[in-house]
KELUM-566608 format. One record per atom (N, C-alpha, C): residue in one letter; atom name; chain; x negated, z negated, y negated; residue number from 1. Coordinates in steps of 0.2 Angstrom, whole numbers. Each point is the difference from the previous one (the first is absolute). Layout:
res A atom CA chain A px X pz Z py Y n NUM
...
% end
This chain:
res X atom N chain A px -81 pz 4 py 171 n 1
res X atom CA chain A px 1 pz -1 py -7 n 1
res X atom C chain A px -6 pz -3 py -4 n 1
res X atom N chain A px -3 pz -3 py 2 n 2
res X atom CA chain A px -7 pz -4 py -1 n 2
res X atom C chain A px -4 pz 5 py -2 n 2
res X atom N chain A px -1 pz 3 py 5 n 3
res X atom CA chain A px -6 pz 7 py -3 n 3
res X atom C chain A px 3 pz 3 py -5 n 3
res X atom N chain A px 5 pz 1 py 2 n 4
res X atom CA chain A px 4 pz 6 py -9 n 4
res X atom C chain A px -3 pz -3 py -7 n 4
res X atom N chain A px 1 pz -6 py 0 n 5
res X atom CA chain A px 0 pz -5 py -5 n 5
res X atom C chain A px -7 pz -1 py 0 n 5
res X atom N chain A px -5 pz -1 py 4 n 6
res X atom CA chain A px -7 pz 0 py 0 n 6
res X atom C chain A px -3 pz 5 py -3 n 6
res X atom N chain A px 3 pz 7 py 1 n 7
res X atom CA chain A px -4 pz 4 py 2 n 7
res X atom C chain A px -1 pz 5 py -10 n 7
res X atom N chain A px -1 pz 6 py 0 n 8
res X atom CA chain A px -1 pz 4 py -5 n 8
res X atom C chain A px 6 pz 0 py -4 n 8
res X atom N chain A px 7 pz 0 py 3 n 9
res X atom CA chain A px 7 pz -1 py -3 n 9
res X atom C chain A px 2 pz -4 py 0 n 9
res X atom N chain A px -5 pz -7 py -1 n 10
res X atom CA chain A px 3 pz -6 py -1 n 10
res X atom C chain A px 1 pz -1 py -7 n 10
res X atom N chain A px -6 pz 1 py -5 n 11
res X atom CA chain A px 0 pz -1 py -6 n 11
res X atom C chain A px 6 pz 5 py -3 n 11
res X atom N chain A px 4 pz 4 py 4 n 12
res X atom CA chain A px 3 pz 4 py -6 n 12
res X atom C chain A px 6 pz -3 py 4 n 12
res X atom N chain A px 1 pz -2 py 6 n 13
res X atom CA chain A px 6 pz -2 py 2 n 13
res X atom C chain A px 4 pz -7 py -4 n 13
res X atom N chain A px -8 pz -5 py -2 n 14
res X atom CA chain A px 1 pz -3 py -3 n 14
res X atom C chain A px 3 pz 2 py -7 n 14
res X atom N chain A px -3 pz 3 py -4 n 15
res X atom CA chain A px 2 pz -1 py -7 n 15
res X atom C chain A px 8 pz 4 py -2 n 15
res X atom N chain A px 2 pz 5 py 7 n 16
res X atom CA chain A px 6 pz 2 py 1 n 16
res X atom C chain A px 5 pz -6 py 1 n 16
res X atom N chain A px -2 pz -7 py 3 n 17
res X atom CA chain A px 6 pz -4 py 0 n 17
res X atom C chain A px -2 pz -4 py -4 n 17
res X atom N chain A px -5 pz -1 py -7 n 18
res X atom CA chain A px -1 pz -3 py -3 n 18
res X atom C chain A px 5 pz 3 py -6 n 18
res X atom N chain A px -1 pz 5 py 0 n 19
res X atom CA chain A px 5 pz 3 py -6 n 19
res X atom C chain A px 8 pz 1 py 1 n 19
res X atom N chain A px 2 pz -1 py 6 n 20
res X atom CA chain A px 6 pz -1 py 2 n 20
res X atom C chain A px 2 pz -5 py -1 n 20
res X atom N chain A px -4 pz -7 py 3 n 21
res X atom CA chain A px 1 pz -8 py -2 n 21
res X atom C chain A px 0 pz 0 py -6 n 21
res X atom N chain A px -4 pz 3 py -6 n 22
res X atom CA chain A px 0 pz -3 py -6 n 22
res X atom C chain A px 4 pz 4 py -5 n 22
res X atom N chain A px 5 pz 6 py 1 n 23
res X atom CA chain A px 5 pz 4 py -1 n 23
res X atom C chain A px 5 pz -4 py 0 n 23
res X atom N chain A px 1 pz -4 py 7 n 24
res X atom CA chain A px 7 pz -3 py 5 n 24
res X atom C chain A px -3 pz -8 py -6 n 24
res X atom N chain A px -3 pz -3 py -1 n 25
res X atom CA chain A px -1 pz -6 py -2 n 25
res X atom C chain A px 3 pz 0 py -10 n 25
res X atom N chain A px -5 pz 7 py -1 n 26
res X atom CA chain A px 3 pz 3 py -9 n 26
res X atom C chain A px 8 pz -2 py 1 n 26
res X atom N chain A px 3 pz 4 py 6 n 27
res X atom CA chain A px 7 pz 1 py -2 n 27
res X atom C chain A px 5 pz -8 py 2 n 27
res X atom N chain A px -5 pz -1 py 4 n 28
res X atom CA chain A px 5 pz -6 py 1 n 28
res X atom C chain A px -2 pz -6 py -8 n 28
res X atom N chain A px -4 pz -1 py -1 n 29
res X atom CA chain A px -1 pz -2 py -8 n 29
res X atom C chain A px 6 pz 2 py -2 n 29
res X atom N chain A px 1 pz 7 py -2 n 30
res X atom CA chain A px 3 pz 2 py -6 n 30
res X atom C chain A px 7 pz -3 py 3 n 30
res X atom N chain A px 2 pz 3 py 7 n 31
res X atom CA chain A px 7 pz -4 py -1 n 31
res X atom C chain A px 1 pz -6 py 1 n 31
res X atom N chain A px -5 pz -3 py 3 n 32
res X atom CA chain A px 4 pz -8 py -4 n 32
res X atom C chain A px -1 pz -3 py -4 n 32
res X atom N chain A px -1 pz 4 py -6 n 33
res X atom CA chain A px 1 pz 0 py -7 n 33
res X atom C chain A px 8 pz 1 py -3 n 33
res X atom N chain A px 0 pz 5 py 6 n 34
res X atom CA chain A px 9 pz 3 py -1 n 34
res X atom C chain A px 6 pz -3 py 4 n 34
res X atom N chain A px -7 pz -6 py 4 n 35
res X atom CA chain A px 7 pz -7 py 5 n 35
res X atom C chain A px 3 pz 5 py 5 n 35
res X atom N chain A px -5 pz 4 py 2 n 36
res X atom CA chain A px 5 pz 6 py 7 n 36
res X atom C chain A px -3 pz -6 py 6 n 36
res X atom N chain A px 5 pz -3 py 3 n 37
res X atom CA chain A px 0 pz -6 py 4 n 37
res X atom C chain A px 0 pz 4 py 7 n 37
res X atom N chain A px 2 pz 6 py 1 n 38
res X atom CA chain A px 1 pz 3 py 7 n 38
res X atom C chain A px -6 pz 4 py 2 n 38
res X atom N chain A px -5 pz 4 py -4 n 39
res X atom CA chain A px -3 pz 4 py 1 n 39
res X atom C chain A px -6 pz -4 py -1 n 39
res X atom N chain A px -3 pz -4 py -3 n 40
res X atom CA chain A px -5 pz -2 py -2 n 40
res X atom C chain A px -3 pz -3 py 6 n 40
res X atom N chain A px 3 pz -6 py 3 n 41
res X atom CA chain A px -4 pz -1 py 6 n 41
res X atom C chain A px -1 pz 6 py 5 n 41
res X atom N chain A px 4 pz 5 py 3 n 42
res X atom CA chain A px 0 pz 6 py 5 n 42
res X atom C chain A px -7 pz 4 py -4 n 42
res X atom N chain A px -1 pz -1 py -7 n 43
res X atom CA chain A px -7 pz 2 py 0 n 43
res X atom C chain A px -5 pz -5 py 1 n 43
res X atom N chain A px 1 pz -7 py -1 n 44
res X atom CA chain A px -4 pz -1 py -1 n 44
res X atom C chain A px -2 pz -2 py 8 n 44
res X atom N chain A px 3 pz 1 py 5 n 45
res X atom CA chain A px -2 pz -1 py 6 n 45
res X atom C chain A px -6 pz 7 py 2 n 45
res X atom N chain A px 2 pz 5 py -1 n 46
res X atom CA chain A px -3 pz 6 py 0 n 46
res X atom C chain A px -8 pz 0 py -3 n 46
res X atom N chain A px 2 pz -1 py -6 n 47
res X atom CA chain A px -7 pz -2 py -4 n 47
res X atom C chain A px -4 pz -4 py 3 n 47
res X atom N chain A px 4 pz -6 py 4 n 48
res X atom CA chain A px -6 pz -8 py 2 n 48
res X atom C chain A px -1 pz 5 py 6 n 48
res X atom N chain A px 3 pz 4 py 5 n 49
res X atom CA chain A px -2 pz 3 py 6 n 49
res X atom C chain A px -7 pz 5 py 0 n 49
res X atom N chain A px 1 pz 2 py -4 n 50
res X atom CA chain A px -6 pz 8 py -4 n 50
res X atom C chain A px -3 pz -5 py -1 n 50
res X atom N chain A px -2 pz -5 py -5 n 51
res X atom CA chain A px -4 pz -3 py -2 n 51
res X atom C chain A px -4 pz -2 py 5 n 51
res X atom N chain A px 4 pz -7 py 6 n 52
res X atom CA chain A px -6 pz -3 py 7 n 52
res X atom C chain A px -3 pz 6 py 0 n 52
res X atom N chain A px 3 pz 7 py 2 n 53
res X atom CA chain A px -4 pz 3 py 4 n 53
res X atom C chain A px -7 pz 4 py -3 n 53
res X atom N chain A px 3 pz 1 py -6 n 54
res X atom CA chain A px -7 pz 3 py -5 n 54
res X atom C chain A px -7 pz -6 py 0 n 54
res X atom N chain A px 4 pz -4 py -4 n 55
res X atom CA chain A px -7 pz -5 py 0 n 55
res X atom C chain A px 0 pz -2 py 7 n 55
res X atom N chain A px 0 pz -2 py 5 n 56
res X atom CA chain A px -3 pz -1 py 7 n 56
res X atom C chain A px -3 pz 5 py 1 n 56
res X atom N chain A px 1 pz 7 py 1 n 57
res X atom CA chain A px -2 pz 5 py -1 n 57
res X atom C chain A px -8 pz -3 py -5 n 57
res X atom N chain A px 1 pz 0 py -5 n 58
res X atom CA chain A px -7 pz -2 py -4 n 58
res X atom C chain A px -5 pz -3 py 3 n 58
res X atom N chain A px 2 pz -7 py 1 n 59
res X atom CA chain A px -1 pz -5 py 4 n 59
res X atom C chain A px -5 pz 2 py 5 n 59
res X atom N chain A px 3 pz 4 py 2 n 60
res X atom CA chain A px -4 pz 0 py 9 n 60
res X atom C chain A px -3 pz 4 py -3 n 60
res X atom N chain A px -1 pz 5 py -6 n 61
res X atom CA chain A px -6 pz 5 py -1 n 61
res X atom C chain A px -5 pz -3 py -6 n 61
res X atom N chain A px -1 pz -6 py -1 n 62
res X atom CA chain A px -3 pz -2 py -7 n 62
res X atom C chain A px -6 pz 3 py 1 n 62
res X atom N chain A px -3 pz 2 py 5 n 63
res X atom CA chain A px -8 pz 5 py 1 n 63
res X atom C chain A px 1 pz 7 py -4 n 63
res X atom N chain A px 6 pz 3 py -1 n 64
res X atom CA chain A px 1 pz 6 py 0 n 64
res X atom C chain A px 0 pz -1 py -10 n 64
res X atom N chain A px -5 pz 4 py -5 n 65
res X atom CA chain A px 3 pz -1 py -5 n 65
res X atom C chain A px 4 pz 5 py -1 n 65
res X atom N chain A px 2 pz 7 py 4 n 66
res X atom CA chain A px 7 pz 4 py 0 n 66
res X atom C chain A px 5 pz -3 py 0 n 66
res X atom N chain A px 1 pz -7 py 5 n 67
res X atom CA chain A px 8 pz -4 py 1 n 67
res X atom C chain A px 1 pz -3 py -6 n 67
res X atom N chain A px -7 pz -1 py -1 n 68
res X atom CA chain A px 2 pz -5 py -5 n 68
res X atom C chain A px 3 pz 0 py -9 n 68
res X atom N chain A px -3 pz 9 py 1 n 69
res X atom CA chain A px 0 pz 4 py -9 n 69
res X atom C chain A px 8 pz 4 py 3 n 69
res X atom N chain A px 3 pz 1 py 6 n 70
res X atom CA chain A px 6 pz 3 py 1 n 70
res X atom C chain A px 4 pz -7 py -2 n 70
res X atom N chain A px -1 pz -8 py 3 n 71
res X atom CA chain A px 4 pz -2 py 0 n 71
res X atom C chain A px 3 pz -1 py -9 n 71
res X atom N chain A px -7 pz -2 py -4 n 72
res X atom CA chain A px 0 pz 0 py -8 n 72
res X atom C chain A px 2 pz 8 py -2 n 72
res X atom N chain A px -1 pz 5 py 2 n 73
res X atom CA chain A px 5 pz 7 py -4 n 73
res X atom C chain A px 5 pz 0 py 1 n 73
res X atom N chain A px 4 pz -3 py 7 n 74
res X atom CA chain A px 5 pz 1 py 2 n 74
res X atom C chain A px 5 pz -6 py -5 n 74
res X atom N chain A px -5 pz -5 py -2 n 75
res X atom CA chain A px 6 pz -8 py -6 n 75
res X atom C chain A px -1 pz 7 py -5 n 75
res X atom N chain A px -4 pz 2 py -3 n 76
res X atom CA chain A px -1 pz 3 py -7 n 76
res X atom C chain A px 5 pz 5 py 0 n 76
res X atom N chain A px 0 pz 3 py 4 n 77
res X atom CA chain A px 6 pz 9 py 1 n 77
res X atom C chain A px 5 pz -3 py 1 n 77
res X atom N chain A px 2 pz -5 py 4 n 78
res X atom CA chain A px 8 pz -3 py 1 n 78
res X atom C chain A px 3 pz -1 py -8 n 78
res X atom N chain A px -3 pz -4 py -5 n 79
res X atom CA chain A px 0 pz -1 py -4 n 79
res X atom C chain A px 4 pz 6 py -5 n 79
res X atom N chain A px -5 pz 5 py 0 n 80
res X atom CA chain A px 3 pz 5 py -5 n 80
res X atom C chain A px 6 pz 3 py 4 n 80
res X atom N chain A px -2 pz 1 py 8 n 81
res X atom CA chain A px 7 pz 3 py 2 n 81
res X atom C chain A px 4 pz -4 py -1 n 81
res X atom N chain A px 1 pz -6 py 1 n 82
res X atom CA chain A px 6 pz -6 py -1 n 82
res X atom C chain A px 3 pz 0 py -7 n 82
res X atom N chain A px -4 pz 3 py -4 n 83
res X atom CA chain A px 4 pz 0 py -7 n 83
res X atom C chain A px 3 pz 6 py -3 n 83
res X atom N chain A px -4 pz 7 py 5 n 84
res X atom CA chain A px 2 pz 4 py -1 n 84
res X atom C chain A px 9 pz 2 py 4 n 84
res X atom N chain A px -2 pz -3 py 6 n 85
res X atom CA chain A px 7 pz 0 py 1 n 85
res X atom C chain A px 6 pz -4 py -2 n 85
res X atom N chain A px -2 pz -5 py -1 n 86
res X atom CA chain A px 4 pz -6 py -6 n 86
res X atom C chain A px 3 pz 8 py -6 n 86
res X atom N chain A px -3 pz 2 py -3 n 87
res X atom CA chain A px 0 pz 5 py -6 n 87
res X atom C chain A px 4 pz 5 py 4 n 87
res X atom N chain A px 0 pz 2 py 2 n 88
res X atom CA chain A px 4 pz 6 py 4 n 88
res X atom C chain A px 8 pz -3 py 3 n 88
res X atom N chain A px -1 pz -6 py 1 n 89
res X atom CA chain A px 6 pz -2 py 2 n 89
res X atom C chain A px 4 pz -5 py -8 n 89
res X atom N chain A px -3 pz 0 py -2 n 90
res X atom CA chain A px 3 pz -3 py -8 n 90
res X atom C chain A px 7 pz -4 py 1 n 90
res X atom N chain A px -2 pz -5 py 5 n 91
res X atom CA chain A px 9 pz -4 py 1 n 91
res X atom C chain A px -2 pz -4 py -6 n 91
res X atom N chain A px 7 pz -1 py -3 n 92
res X atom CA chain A px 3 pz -7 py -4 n 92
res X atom C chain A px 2 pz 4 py -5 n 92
res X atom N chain A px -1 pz -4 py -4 n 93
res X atom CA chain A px 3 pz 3 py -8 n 93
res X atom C chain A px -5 pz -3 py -7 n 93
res X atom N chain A px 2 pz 4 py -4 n 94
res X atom CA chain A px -4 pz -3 py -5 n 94
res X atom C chain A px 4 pz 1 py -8 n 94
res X atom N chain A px -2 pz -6 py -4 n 95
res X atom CA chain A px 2 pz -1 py -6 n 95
res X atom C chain A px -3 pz 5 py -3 n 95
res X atom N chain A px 4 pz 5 py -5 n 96
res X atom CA chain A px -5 pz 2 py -5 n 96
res X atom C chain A px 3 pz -1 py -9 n 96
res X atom N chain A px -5 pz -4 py -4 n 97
res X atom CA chain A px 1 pz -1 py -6 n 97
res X atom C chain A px -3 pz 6 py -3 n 97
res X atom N chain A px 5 pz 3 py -7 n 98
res X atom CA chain A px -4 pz 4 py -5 n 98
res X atom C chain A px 4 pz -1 py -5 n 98
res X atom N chain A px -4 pz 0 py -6 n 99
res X atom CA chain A px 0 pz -3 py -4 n 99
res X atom C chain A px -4 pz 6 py -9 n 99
res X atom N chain A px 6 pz 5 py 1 n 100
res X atom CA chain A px 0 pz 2 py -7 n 100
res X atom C chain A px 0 pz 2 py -7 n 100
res X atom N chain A px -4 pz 3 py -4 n 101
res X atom CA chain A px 2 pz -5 py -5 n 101
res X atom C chain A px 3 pz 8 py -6 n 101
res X atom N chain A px -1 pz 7 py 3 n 102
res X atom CA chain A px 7 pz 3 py -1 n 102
res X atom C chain A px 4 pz 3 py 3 n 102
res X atom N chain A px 0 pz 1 py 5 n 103
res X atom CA chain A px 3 pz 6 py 8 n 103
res X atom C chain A px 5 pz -5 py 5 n 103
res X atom N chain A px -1 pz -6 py -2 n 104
res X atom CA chain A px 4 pz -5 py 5 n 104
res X atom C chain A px 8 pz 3 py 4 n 104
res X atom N chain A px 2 pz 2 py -6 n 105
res X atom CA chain A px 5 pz 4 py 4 n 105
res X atom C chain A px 2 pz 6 py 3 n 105
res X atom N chain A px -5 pz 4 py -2 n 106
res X atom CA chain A px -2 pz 6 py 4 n 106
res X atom C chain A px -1 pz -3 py 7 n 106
res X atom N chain A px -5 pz -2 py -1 n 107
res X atom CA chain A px -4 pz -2 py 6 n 107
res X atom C chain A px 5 pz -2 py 8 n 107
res X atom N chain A px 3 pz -6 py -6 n 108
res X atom CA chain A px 5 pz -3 py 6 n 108
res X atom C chain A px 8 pz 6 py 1 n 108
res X atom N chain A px -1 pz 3 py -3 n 109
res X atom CA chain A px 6 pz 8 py 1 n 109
res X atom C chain A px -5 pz 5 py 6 n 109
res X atom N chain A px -4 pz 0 py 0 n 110
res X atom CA chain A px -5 pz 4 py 3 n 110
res X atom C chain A px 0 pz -4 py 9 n 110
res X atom N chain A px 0 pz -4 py 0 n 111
res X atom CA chain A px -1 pz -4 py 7 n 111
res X atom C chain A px 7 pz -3 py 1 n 111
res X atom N chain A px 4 pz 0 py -3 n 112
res X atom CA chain A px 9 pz 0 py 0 n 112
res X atom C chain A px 3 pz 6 py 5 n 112
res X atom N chain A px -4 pz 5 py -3 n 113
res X atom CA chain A px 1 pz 8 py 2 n 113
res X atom C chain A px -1 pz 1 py 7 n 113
res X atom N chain A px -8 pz -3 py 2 n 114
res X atom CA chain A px -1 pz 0 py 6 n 114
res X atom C chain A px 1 pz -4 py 4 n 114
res X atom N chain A px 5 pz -4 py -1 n 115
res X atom CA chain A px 6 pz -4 py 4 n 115
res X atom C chain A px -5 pz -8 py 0 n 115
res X atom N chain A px -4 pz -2 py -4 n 116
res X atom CA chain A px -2 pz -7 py 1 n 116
res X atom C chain A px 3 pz -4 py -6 n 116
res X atom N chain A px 1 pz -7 py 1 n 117
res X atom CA chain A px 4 pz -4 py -2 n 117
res X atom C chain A px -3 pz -1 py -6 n 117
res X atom N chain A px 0 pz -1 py -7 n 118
res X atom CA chain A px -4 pz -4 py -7 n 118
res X atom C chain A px 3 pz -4 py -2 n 118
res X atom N chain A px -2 pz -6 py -3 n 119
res X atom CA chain A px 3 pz -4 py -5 n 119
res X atom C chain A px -4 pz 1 py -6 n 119
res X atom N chain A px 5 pz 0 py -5 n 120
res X atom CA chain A px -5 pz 2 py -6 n 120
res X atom C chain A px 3 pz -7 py -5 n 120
res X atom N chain A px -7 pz -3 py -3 n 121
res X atom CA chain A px 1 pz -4 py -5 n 121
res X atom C chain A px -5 pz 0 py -8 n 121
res X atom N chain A px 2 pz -2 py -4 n 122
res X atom CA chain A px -2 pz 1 py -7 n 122
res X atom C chain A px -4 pz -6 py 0 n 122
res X atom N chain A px -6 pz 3 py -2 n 123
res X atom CA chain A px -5 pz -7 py -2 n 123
res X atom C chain A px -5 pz 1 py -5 n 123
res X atom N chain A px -4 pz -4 py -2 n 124
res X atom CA chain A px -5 pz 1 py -6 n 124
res X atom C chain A px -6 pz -2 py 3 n 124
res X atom N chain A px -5 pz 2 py -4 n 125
res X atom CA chain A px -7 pz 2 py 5 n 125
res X atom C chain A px -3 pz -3 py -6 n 125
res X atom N chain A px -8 pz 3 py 2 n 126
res X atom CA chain A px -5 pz -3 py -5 n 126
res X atom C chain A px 0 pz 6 py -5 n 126
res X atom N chain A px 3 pz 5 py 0 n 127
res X atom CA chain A px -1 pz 5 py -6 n 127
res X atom C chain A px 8 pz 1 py -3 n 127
res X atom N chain A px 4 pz -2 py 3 n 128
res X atom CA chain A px 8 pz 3 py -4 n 128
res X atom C chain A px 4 pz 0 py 10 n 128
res X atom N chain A px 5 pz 3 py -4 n 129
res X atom CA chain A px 6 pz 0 py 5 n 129
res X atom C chain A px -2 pz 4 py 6 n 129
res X atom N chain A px 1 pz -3 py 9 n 130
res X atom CA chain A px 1 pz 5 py 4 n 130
res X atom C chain A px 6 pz -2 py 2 n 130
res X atom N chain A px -3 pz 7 py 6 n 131
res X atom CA chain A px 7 pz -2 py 7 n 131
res X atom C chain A px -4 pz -3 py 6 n 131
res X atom N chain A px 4 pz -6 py 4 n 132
res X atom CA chain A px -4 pz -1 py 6 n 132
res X atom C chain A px 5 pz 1 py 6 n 132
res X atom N chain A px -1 pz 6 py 3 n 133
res X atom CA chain A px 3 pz 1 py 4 n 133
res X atom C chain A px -2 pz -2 py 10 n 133
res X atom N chain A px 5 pz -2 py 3 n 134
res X atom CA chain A px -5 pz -2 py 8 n 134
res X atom C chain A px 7 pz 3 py 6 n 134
res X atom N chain A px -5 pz 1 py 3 n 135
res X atom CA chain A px 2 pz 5 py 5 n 135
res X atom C chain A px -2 pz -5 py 10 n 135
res X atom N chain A px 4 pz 0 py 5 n 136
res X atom CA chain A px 0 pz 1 py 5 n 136
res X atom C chain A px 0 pz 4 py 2 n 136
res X atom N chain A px -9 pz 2 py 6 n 137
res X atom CA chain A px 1 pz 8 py 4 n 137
res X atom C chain A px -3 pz -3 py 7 n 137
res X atom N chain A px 1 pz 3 py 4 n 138
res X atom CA chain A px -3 pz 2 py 6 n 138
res X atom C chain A px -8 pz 1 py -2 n 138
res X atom N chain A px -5 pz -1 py 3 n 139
res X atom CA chain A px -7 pz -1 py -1 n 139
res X atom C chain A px -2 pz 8 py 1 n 139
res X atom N chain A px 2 pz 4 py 4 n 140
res X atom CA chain A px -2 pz 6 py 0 n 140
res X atom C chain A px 2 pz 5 py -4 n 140
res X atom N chain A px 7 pz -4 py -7 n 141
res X atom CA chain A px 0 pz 2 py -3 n 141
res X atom C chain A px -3 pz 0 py -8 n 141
res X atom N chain A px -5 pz -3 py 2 n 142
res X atom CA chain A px -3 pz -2 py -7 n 142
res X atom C chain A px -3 pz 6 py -5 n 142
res X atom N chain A px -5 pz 2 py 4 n 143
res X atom CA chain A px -3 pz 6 py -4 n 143
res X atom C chain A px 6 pz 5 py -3 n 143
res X atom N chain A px 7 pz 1 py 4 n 144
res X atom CA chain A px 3 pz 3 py -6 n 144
res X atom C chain A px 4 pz -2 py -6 n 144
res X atom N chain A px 0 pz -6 py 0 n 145
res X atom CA chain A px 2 pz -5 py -4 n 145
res X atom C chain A px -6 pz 1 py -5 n 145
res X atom N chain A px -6 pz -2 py 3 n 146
res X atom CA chain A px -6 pz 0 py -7 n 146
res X atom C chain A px 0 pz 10 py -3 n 146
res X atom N chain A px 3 pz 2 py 7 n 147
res X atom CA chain A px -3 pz 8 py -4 n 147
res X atom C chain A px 6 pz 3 py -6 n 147
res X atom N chain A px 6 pz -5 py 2 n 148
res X atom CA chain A px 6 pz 2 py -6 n 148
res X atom C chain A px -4 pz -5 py -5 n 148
res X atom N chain A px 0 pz -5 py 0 n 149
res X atom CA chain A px -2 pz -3 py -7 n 149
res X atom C chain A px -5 pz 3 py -4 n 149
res X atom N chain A px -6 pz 2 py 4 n 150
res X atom CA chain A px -4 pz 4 py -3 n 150
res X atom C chain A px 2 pz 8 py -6 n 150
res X atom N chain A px 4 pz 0 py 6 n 151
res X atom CA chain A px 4 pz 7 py -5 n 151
res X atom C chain A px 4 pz -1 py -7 n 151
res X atom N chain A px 0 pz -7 py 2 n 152
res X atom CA chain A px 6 pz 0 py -4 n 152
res X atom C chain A px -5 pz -3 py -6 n 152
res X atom N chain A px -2 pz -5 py 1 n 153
res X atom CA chain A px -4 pz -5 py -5 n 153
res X atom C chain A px -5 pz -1 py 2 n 153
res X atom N chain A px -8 pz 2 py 0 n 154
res X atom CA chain A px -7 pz 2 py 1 n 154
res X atom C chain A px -2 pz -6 py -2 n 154
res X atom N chain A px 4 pz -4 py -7 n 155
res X atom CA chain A px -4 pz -7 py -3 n 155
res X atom C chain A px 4 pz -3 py 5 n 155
res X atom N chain A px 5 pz 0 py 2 n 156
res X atom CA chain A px 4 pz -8 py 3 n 156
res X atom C chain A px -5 pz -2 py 5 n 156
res X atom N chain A px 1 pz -9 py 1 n 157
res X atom CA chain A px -2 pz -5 py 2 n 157
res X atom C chain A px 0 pz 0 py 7 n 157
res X atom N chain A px -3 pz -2 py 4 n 158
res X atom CA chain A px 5 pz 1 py 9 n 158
res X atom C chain A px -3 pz -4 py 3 n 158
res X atom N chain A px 2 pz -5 py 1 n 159
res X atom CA chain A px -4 pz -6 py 8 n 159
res X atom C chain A px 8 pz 2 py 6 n 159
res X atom N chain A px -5 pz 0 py 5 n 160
res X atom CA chain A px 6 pz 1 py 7 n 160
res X atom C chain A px -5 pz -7 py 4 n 160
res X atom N chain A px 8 pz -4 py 4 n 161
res X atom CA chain A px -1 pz -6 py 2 n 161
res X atom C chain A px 4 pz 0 py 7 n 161
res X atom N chain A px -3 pz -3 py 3 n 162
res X atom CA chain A px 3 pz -2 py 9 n 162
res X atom C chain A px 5 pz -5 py 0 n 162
res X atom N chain A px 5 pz 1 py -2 n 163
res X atom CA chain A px 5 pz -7 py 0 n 163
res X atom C chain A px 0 pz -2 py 7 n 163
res X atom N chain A px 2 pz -7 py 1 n 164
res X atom CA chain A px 1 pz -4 py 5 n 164
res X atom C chain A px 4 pz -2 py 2 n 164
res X atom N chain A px 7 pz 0 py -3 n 165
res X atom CA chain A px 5 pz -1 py 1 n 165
res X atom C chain A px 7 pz 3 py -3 n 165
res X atom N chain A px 2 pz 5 py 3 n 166
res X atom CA chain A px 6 pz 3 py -4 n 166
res X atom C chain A px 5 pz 1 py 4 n 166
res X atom N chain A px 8 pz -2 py -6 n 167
res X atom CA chain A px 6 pz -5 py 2 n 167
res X atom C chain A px 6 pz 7 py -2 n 167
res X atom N chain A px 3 pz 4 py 3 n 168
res X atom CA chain A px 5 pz 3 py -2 n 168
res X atom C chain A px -5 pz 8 py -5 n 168
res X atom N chain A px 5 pz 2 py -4 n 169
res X atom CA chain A px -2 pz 4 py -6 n 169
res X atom C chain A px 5 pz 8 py 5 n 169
res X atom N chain A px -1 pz 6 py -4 n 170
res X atom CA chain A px 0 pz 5 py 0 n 170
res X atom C chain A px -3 pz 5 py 7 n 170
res X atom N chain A px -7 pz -6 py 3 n 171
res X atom CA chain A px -2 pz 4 py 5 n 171
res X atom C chain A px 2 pz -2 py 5 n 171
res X atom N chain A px 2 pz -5 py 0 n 172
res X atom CA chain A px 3 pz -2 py 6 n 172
res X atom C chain A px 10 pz -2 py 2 n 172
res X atom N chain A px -1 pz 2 py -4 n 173
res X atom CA chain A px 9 pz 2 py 0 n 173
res X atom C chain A px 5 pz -7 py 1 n 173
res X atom N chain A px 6 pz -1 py -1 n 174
res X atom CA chain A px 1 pz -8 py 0 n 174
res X atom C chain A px 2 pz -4 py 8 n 174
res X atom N chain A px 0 pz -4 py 1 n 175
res X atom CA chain A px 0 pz -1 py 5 n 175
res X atom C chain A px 6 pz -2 py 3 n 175
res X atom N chain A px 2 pz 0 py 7 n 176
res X atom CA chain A px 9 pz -2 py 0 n 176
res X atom C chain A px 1 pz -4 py 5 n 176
res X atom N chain A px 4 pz -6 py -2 n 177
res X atom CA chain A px 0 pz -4 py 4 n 177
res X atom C chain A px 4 pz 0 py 4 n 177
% end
């Protein structure tokens, strides 16, 4: 296994578990941000495991500056793959605020229709009256969310936010004791 790693296919063996570890590291970040107590460590054993063996791998090749640009392309690449797949798997949910100042109610009839929850309230802004309307979605469902409002109200306002803590509501149905 020494020679493998020593040899012409070391430098790309390496940066293949470089980008594994640092995919597996991306996601265990993002989930214990989301307090998954069960999976986090199972990655993170995996991750420290890839890791010893990339950087030792390194290590024993500091002569080589192949080992050494695979073991740096391979932190660089994990990086975007770890975000890209974080993106692709869109767990959690997300707040989204909008805030219009004439279509408020279309808007929130429009995203009603395609079954997402609105609360709509009357409020005053810096130029006259709006609606401020906020919605809970699934993360993967965002972009349809921003593509109704667009349709609906091209001026409405729009921050979407990662809550941290959410207790009951609509999406999650009542709980029974």
């Amino acid at each position: 296994m020494t020679e493998l790693f020593a040899g012409p296919w070391g430098p790309v063996i390496i940066f293949g578990l470089r980008i594994v570890d640092v995919t597996l590291a991306t996601m265990r970040m993002l989930l214990i941000m989301r307090n998954q107590k069960v999976v986090v460590p199972v990655i993170g054993f995996f991750e420290s495991a890839i890791w010893v063996l990339a950087i030792g791998t390194a290590i024993q090749n500091l002569h080589s500056v192949w080992h050494i640009l695979g073991y740096a392309g391979g932190f660089a690449s994990g990086n975007l793959v770890g975000l890209w797949v974080e993106g692709k798997l869109a767990m959690g949910l997300a707040s989204i605020r909008v805030i219009s100042r004439n279509r408020g109610e279309e808007v929130a009839d429009a995203l009603r229709h395609q079954g997402f929850g609105v609360t709509e309230f009357s409020g005053y802004g810096r130029e006259g009256r709006v609606e401020l309307l906020l919605t809970l979605v699934k993360r993967r469902q965002i972009n349809r969310v921003l593509d109704t409002v667009e349709q609906e109200d091209p001026e409405a306002f729009i921050s979407v936010e990662e809550p941290r803590t959410i207790r009951r509501g609509w999406l999650f149905g009542t709980r029974k004791k």
